[in-house]
N, C-alpha and C positions, 0 to 999 in steps of 0.2 A: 456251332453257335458260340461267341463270344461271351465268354465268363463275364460276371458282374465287380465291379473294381470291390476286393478287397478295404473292409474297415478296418483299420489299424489306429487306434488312437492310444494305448495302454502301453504302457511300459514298465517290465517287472525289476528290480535292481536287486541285488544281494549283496546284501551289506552286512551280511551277520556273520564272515568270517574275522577269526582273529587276527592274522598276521602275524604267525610267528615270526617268519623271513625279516619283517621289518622293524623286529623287538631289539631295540628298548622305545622306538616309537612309538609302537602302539601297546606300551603300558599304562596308558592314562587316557588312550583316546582308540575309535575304531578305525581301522584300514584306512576305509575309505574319506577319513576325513585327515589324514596325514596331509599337510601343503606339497604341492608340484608347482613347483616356479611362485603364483602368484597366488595360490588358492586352495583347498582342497581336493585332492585331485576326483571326489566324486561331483563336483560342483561344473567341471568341465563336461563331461557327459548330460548333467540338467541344462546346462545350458545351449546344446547341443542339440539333445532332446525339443526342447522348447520352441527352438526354430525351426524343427521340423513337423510342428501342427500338432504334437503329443498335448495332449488334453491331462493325461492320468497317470502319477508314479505310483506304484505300487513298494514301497521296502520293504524286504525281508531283513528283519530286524532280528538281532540275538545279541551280541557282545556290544555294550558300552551302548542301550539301546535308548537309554536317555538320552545321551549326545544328540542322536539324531530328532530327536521332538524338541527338541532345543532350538536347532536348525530352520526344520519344515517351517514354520510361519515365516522367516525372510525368504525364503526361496520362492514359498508361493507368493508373496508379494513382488518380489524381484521378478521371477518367468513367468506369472499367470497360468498358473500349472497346479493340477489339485494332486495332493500327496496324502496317500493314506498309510497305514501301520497294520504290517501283518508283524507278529511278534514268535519266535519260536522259544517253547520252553526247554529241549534241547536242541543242540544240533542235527539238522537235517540234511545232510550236505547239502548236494546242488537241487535238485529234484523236488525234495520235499518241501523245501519252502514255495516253489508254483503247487504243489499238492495245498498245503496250507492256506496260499492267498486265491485259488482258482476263483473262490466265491465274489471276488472284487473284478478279477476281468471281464471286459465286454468288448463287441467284437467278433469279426469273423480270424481275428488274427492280434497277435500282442508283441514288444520288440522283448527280450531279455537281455540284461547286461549283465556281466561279471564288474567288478566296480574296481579291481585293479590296475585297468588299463586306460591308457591314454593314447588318444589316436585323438584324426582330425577329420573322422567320417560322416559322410554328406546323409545322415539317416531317411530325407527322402527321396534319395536314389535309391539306397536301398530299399526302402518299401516300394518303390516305382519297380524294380528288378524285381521284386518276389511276385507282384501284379501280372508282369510281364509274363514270368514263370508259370503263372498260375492259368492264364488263356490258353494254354495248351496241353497243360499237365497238370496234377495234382502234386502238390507242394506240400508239404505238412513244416518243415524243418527247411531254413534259408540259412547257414552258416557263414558267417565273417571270415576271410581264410587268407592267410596272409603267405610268404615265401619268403625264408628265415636263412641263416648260414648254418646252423647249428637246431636242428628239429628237435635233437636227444630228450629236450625239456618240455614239450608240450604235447597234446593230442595231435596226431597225425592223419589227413585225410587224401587217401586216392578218390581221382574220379575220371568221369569220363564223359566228356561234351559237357562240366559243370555237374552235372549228377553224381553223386558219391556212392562208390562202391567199395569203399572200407574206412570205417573208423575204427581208430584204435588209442583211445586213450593213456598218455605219457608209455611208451613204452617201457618194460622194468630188465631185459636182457638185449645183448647184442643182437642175438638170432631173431628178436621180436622187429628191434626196428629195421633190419637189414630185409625183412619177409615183406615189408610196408613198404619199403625203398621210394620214398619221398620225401622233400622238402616244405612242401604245403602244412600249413599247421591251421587248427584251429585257434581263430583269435579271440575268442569269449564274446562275443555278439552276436543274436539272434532272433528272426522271427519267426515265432512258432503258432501253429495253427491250432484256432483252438478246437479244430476238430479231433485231435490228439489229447485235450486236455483227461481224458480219464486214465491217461497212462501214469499222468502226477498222482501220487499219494500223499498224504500227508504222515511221513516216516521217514528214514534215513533212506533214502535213495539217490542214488547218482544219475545224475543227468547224463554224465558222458561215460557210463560205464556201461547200463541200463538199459535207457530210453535210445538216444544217438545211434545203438549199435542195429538196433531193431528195425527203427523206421529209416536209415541206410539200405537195409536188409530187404524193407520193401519197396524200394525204388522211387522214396519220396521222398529226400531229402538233395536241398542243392546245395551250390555255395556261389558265394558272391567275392570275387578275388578283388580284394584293396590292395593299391600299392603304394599306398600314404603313407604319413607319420604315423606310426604303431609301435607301441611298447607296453611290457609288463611290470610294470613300477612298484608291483609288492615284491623284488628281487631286490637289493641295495646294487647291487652291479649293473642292473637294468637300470634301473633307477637314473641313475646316470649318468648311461649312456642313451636313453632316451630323451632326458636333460640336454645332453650335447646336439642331438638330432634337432630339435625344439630350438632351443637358441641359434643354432646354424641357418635356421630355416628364417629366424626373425634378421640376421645379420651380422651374429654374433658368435666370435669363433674361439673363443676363450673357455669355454664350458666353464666359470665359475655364475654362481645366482647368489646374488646378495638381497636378504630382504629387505625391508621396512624398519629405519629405526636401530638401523646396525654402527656401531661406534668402530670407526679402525684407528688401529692407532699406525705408529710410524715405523718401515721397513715390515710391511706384513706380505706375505707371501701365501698366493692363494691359488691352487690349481686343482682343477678337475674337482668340485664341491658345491655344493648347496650350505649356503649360512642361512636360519630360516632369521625371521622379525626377531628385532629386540635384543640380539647376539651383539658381547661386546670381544672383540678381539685388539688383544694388548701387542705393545711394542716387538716387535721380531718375534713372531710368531710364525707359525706354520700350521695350515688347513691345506690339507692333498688327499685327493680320493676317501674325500668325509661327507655325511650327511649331516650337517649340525644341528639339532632341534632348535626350538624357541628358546628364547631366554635364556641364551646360555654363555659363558664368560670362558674363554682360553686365554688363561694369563701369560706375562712375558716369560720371550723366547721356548715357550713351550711346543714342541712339533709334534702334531698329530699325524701323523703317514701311517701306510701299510699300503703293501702290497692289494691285498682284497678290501673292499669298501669297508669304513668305517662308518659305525651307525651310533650318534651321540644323545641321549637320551634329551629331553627338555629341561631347562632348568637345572643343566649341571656345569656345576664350577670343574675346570681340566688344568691342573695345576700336574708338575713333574711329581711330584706325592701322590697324588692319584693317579698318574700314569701307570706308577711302578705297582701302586696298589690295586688297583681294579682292571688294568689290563689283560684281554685275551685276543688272542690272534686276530678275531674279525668284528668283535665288538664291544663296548663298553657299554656297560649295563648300570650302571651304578648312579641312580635319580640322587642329585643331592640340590637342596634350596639354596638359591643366592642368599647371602645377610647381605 
């Protein structure tokens, strides 16, 4: 007998990690509201969400959780999309914040995002494919799973006809990933069933350490293989080089992004960087594999380069003085106010 089509209207976000990877940006703000190209890059995902018939956000709120109540009223007025506030008083990793917000899902099923990542996923394929899934099998767990050059950094999933028969969260030894011997990773999107929901606690538990391993284990978790635009943007390297992917994709093969409001001045040189809004960059200057925050001034002839990505805090002046001074190898850290 044919299964009854799956309700999915809810979608859980987690937004309450720090971001160390992409400090000194996210010294004043959270993660997920860092700009990618034109926006925040959690605003890409709502918007996303939105046109796939999602009704209901759910945040898992912790760091900088103001920011986002600040936010939520333009958003639900921009998507027509209703957003509520689950708030944790410590960190939960991944798990415990759905432990925390369970009481807000509704549904026979709900999507989960990770909010670092940027992709350009069709979400009501996906829930059409978990549907699909479900008229013949029981589904609990529908995993986003992408096909990488370099796995060593993320959770790792064998399967077989799409059904998964090992997870293995970031491998930490040779011998671990070589035992996994695959390229398929998990890409932090998911729908999970809330028939599974009393597996969430509301505590420090890991979603992909935990829960992922278990309901693999009993033959109820799939995946959904995307071969889109995908990347992990809380990495500065990633960053942009997901950036380049993105622009290549609109037309554009230069990987520089300049925002809104940005002042160049003459013989400026710029490759391989993001300048966000409001950056003024002076005469013979040099931006190369930099992230530059808002509001921020690199005066003349000063070259910012390195080898591994440079990540420039918001609102700092980058003068040769401050180069010599606050310089480390892959970052600069040091918030200082325009006068």
């Amino acid at each position: 007998m044919q299964r009854k089509t799956i309700e999915c209207d809810t979608a859980v976000l987690l937004v309450g990690g720090k971001g160390s990877r992409l400090y000194p940006l996210t010294k004043t703000r959270p993660k997920p509201l860092v700009h990618f190209l034109c926006k925040p890059i959690v605003q890409y995902q709502i918007e996303q969400l939105s046109q796939a018939g999602i009704k209901k956000l759910i945040l898992c709120l912790n760091y900088f959780s103001e920011q986002f109540v600040e936010k939520a009223e333009e958003w639900e007025k921009q998507y027509g999309i209703k957003i509520i506030f689950s708030k944790e008083d410590i960190t939960l990793d991944t798990a415990g914040p759905i432990g925390l917000a369970k009481k807000y899902i509704t549904g026979d099923a709900f999507l989960c995002l990770n909010t670092d990542i940027y992709s350009q996923i069709d979400f009501k394929q996906l829930i059409t494919c978990y549907n699909t899934i479900n008229e013949k099998e029981k589904c609990n767990v529908l995993v986003l799973t992408k096909e990488v050059e370099d796995p060593t950094k993320y959770g790792l999933i064998k399967h077989s006809n799409k059904k998964v028969i090992y997870f293995l969260e970031k491998p930490k030894t040779k011998e671990e990933f070589e035992g996994c011997n695959t390229c398929t990773i998990n890409a932090g999107i998911y729908i999970i069933s809330s028939r599974i929901l009393d597996l969430f606690e509301p505590k420090q538990l890991s979603m992909e350490k935990e829960i992922f391993p278990v309901v693999a284990k009993s033959g109820s978790m799939f995946i959904y293989e995307y071969n889109g635009i995908w990347g992990d943007i809380g990495v500065p390297k990633e960053y942009l080089k997901t950036q380049k992917i993105a622009l290549e994709a609109q037309g554009n093969e230069s990987n520089v992004f300049v925002g809104k409001n940005v002042k160049i001045g003459k013989n400026v040189f710029l490759e391989n960087c993001t300048v966000m809004d409001n950056c003024v960059l002076m005469d013979e200057c040099v931006v190369k594999n930099t992230i530059l925050g808002l509001n921020c001034v690199v005066e003349e002839k000063v070259v910012l380069e390195n080898e591994e990505t440079l990540v420039v805090a918001d609102f700092t002046r980058v003068s040769t003085h401050f180069l010599k001074e606050y310089f480390s190898p892959n970052l600069l850290c040091q918030k200082k106010k325009i006068k």
